[in-house]
Every structure is written in structure tokens, then in C-alpha cells.
PDB file of the backbone (N, CA, C, O) and the ligand in Angstrom, with CONECT records:
HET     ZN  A 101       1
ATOM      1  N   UNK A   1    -137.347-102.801-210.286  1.00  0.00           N
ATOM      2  CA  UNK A   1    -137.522-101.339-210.201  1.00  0.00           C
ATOM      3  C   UNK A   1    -138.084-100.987-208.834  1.00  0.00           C
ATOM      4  O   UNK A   1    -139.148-101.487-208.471  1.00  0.00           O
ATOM      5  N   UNK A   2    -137.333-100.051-207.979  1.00  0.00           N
ATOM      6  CA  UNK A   2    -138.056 -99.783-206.487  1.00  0.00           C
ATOM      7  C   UNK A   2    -138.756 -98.688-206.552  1.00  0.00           C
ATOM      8  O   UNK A   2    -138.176 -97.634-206.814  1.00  0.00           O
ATOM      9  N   UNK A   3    -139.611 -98.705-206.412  1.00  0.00           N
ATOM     10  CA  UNK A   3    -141.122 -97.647-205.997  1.00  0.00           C
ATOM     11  C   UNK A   3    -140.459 -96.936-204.880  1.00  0.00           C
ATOM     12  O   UNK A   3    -140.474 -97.287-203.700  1.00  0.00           O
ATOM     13  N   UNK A   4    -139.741 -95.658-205.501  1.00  0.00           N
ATOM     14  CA  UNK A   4    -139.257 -94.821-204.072  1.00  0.00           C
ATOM     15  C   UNK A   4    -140.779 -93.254-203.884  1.00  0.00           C
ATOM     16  O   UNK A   4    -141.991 -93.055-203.967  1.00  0.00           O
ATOM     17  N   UNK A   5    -139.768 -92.746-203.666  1.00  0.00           N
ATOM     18  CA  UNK A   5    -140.539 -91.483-203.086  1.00  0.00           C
ATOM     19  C   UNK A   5    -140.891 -91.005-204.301  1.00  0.00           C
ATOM     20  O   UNK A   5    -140.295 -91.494-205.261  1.00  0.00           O
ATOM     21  N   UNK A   6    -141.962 -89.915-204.568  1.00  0.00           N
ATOM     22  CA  UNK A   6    -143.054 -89.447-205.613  1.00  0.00           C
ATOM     23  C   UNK A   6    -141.737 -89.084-206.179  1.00  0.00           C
ATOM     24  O   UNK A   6    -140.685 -88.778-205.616  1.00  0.00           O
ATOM     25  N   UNK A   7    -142.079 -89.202-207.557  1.00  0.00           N
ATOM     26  CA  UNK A   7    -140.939 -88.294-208.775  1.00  0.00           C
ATOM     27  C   UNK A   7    -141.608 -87.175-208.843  1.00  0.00           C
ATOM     28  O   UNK A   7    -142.822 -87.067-209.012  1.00  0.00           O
ATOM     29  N   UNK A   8    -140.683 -86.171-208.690  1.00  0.00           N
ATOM     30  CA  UNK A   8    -142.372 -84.917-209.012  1.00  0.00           C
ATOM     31  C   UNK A   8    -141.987 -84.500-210.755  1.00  0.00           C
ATOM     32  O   UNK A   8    -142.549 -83.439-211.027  1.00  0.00           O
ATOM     33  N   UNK A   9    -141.244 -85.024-211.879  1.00  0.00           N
ATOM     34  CA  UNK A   9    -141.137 -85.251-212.538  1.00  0.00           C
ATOM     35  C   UNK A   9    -142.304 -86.145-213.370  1.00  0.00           C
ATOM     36  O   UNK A   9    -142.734 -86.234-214.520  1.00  0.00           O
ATOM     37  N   UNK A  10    -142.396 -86.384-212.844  1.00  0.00           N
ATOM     38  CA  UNK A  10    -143.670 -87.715-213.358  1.00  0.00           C
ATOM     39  C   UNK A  10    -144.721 -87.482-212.799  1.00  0.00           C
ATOM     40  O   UNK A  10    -144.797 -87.131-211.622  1.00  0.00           O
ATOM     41  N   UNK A  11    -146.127 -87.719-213.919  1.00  0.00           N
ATOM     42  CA  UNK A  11    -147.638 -86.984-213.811  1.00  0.00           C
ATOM     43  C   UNK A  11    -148.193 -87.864-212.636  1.00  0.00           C
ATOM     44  O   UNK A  11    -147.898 -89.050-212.491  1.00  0.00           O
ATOM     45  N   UNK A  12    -149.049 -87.136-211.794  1.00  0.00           N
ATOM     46  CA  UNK A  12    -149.110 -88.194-210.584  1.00  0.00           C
ATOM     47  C   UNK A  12    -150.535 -87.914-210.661  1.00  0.00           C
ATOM     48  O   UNK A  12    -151.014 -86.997-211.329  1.00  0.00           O
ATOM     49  N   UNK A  13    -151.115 -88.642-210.037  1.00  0.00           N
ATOM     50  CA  UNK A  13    -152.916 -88.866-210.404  1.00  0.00           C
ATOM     51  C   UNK A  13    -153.593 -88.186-208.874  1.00  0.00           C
ATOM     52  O   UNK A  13    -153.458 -88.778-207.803  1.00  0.00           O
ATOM     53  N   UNK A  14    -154.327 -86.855-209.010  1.00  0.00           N
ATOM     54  CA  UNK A  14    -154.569 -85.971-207.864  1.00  0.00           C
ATOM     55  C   UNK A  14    -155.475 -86.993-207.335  1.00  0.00           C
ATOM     56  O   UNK A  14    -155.494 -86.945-206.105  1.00  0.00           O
ATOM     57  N   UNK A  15    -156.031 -87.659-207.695  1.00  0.00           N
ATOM     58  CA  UNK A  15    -157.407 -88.663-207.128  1.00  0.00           C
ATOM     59  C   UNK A  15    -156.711 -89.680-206.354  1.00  0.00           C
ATOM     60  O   UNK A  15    -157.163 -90.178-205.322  1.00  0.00           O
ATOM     61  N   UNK A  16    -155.934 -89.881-206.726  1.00  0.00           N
ATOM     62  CA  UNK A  16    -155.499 -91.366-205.690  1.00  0.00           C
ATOM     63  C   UNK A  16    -154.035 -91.167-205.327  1.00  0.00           C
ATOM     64  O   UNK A  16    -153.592 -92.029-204.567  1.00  0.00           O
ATOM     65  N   UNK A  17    -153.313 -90.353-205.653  1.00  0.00           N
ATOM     66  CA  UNK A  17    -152.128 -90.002-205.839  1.00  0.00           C
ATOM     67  C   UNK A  17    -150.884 -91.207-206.264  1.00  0.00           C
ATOM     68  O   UNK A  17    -149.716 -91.370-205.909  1.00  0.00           O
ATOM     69  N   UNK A  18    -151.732 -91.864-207.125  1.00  0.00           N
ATOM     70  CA  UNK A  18    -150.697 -92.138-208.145  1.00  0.00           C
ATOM     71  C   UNK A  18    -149.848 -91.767-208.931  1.00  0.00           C
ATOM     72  O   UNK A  18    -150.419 -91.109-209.799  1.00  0.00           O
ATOM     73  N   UNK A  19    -148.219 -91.852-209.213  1.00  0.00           N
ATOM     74  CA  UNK A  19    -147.710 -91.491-210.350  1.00  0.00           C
ATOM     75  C   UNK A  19    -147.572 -92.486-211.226  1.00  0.00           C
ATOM     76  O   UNK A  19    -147.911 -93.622-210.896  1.00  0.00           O
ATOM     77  N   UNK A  20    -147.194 -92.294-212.145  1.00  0.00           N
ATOM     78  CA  UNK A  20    -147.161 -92.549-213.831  1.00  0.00           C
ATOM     79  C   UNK A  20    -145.856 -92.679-214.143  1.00  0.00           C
ATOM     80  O   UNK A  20    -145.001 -92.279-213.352  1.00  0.00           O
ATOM     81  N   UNK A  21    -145.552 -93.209-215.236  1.00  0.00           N
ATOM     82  CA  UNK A  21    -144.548 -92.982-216.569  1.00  0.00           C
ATOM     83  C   UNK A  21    -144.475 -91.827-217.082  1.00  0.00           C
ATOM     84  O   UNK A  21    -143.557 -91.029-217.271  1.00  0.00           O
ATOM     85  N   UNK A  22    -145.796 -91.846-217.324  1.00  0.00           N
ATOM     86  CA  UNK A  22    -145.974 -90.576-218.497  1.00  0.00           C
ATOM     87  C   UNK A  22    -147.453 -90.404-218.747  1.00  0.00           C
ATOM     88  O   UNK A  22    -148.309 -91.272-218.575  1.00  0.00           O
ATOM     89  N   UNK A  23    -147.682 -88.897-219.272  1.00  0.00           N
ATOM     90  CA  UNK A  23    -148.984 -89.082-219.543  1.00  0.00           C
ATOM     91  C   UNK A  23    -149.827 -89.863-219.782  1.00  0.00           C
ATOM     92  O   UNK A  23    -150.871 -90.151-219.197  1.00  0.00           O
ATOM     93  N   UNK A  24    -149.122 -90.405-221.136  1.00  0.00           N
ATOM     94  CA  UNK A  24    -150.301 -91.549-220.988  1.00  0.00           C
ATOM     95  C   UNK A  24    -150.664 -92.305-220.123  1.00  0.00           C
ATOM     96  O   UNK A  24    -151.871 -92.437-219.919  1.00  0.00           O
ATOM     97  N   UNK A  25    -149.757 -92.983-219.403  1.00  0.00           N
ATOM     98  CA  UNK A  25    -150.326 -93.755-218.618  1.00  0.00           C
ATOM     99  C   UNK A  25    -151.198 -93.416-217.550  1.00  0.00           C
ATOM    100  O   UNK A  25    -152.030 -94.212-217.112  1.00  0.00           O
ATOM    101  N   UNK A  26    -151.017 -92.100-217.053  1.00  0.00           N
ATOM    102  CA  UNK A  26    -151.836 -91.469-216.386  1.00  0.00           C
ATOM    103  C   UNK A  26    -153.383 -91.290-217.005  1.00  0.00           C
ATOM    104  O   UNK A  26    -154.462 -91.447-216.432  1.00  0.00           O
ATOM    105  N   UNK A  27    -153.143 -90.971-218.144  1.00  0.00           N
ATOM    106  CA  UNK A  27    -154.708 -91.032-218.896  1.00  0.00           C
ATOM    107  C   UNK A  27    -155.375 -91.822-218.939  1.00  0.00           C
ATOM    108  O   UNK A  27    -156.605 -91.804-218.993  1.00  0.00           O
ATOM    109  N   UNK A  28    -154.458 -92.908-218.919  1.00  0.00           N
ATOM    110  CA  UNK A  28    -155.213 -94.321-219.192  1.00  0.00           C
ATOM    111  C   UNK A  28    -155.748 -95.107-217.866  1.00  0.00           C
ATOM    112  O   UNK A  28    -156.672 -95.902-217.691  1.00  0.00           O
ATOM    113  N   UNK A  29    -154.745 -94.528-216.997  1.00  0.00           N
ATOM    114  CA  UNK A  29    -155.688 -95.303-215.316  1.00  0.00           C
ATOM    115  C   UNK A  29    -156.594 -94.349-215.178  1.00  0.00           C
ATOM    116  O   UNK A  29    -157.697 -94.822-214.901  1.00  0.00           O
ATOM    117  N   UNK A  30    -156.571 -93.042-215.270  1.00  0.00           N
ATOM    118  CA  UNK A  30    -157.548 -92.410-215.221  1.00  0.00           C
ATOM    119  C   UNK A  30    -159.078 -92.887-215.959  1.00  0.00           C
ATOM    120  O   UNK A  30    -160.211 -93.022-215.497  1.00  0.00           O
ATOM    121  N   UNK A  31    -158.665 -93.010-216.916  1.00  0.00           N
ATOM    122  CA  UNK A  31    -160.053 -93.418-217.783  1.00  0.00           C
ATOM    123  C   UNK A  31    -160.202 -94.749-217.198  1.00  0.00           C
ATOM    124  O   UNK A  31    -161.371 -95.118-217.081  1.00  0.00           O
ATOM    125  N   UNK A  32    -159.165 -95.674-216.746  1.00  0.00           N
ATOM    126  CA  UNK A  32    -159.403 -96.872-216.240  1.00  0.00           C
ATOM    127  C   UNK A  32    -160.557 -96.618-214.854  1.00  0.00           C
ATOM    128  O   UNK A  32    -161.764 -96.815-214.714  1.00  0.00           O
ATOM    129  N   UNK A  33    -159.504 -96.103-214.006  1.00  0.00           N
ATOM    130  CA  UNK A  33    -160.130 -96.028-212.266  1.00  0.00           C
ATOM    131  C   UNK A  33    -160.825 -94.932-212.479  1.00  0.00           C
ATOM    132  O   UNK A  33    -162.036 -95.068-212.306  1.00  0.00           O
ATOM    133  N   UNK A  34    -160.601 -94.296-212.673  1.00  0.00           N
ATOM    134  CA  UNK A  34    -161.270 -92.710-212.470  1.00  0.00           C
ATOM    135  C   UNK A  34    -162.632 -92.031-213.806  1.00  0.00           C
ATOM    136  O   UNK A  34    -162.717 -90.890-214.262  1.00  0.00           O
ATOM    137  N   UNK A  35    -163.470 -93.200-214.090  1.00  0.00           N
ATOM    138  CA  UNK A  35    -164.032 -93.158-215.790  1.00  0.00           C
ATOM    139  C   UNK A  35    -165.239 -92.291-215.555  1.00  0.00           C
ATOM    140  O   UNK A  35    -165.839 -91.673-216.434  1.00  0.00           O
ATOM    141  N   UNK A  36    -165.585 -92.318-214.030  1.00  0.00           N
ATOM    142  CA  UNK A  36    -166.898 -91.038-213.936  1.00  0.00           C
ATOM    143  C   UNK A  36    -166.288 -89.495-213.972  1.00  0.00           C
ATOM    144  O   UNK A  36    -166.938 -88.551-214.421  1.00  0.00           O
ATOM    145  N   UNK A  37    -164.944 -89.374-213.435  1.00  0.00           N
ATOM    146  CA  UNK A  37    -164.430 -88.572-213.601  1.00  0.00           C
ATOM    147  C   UNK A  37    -164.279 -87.600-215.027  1.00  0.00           C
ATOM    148  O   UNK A  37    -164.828 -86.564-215.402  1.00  0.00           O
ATOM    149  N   UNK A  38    -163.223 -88.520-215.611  1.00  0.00           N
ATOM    150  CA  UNK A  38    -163.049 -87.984-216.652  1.00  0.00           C
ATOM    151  C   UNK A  38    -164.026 -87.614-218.050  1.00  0.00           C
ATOM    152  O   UNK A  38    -163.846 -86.809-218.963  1.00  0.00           O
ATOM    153  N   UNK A  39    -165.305 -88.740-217.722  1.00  0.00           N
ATOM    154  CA  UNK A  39    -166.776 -88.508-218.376  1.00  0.00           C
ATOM    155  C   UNK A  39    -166.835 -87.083-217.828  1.00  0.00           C
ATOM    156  O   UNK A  39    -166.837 -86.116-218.590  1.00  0.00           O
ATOM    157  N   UNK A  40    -166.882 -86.970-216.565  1.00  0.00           N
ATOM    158  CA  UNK A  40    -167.696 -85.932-216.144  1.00  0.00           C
ATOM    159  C   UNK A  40    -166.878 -84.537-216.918  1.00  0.00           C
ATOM    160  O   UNK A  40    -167.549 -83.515-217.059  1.00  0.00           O
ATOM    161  N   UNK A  41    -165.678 -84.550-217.315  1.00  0.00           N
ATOM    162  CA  UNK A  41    -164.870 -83.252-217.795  1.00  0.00           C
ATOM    163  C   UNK A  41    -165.063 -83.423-219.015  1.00  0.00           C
ATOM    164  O   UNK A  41    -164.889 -82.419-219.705  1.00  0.00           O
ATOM    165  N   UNK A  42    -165.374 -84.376-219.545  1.00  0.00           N
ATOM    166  CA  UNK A  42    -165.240 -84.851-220.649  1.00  0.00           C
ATOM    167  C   UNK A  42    -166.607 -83.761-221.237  1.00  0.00           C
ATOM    168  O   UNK A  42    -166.499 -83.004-222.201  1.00  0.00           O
ATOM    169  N   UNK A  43    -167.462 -83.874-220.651  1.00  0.00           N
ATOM    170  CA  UNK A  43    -168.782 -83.575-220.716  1.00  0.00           C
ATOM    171  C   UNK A  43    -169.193 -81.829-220.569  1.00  0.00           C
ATOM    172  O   UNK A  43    -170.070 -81.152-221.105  1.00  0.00           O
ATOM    173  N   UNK A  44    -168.359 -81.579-219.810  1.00  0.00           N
ATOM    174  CA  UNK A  44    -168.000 -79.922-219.298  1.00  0.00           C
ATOM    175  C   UNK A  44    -167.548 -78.976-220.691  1.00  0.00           C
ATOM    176  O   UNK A  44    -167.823 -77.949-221.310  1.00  0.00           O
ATOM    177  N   UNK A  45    -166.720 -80.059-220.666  1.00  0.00           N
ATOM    178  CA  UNK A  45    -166.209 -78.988-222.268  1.00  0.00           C
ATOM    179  C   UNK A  45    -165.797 -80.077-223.341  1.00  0.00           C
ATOM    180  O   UNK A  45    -164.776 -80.692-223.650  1.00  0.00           O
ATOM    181  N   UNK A  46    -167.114 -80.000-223.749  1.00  0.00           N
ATOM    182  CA  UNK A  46    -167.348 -81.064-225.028  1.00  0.00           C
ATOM    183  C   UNK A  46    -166.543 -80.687-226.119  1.00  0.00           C
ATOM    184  O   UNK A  46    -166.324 -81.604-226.911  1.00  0.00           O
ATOM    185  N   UNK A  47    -166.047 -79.614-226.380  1.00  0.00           N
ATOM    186  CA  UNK A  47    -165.255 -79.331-227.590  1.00  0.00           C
ATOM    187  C   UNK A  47    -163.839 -79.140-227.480  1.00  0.00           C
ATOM    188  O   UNK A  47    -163.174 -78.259-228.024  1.00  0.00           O
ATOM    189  N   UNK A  48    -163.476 -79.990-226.776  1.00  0.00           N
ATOM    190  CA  UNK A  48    -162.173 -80.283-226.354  1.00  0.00           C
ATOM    191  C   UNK A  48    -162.214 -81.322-226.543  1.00  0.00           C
ATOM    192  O   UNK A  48    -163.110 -82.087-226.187  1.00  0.00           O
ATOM    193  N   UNK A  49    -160.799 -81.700-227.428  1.00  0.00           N
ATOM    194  CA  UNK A  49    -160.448 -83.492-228.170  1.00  0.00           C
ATOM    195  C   UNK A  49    -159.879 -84.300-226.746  1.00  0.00           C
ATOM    196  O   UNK A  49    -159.987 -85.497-226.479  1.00  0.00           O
ATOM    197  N   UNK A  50    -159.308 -83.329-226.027  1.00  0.00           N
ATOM    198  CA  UNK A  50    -158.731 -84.563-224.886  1.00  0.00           C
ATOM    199  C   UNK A  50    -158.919 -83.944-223.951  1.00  0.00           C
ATOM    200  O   UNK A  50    -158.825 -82.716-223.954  1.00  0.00           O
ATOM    201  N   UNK A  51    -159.388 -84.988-222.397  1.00  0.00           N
ATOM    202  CA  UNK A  51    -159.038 -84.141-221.203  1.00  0.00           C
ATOM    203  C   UNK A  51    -157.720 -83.561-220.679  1.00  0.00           C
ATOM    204  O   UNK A  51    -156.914 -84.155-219.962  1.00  0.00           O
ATOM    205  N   UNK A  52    -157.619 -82.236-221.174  1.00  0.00           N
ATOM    206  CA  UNK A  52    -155.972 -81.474-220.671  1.00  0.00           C
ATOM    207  C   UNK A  52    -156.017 -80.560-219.856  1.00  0.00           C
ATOM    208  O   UNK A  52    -155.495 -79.445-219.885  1.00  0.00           O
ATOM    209  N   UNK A  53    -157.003 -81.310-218.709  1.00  0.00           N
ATOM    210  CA  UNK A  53    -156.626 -80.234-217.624  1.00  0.00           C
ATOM    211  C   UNK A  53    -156.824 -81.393-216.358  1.00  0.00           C
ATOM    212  O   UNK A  53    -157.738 -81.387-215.534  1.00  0.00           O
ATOM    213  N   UNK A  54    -156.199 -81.943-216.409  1.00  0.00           N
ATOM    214  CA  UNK A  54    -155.348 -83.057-215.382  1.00  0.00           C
ATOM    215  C   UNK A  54    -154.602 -82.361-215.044  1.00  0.00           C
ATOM    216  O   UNK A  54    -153.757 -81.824-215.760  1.00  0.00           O
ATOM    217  N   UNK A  55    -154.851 -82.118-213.071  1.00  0.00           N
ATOM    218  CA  UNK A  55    -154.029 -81.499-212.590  1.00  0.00           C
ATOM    219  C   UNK A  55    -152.828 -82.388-212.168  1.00  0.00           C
ATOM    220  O   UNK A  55    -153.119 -83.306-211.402  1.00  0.00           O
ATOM    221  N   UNK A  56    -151.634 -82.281-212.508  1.00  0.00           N
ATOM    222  CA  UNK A  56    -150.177 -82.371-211.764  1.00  0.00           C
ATOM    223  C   UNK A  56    -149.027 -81.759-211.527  1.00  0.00           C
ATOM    224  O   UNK A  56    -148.415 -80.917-212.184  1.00  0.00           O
ATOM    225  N   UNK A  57    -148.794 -82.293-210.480  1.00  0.00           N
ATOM    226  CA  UNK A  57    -147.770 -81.546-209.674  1.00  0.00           C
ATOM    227  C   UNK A  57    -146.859 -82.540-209.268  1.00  0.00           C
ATOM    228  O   UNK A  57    -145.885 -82.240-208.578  1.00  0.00           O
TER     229      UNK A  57
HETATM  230 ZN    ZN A 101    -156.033 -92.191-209.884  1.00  0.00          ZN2+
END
């Protein structure tokens, strides 16, 4: 599989500008690499079941 140019189809990670498969996988490096991060939103709006305001473009 060749790693071409950004899909802008596919969720890309604003922090490191990674893209993804798919959400999930984006969620999941996120919570992987990015775990102060997503604590930190996590924490902002506690009554929210998932972080869904991952910005992509
Ligand atoms: Zn990232």
C-alpha cells in the first residue's frame, strides 16, 4: 500500500497530521499519542460519552 498524498477523505490527526482509516483509528492513536489531550477534552465536557469534536479536515 503507498502512503501518497493526504486523502482528505480520511480523518487526519490536527496534532501531528496524521491520517487514518477511519475514525477509529484516529481515536485510538489519539488516545494512544495524544492521551493528555484527549483527557484534557475529556475533562471539559464530562457529560459527553465520546470525544466528538476532533477536528478534521
Ligand atoms: Zn496525532
Amino acid at each position: 500500500m503507498v502512503l501518497s498524498m493526504v486523502d482528505q477523505h480520511k480523518p487526519k490527526c490536527h496534532l501531528c497530521s496524521n491520517v487514518f482509516e477511519n475514525l477509529e483509528e484516529l481515536r485510538k492513536h489519539q488516545d494512544d499519542a495524544h492521551k493528555e489531550f484527549t483527557e484534557f477534552h475529556k475533562d471539559v465536557s464530562d457529560h459527553s460519552p465520546t470525544p466528538g469534536d476532533v477536528t478534521i479536515f
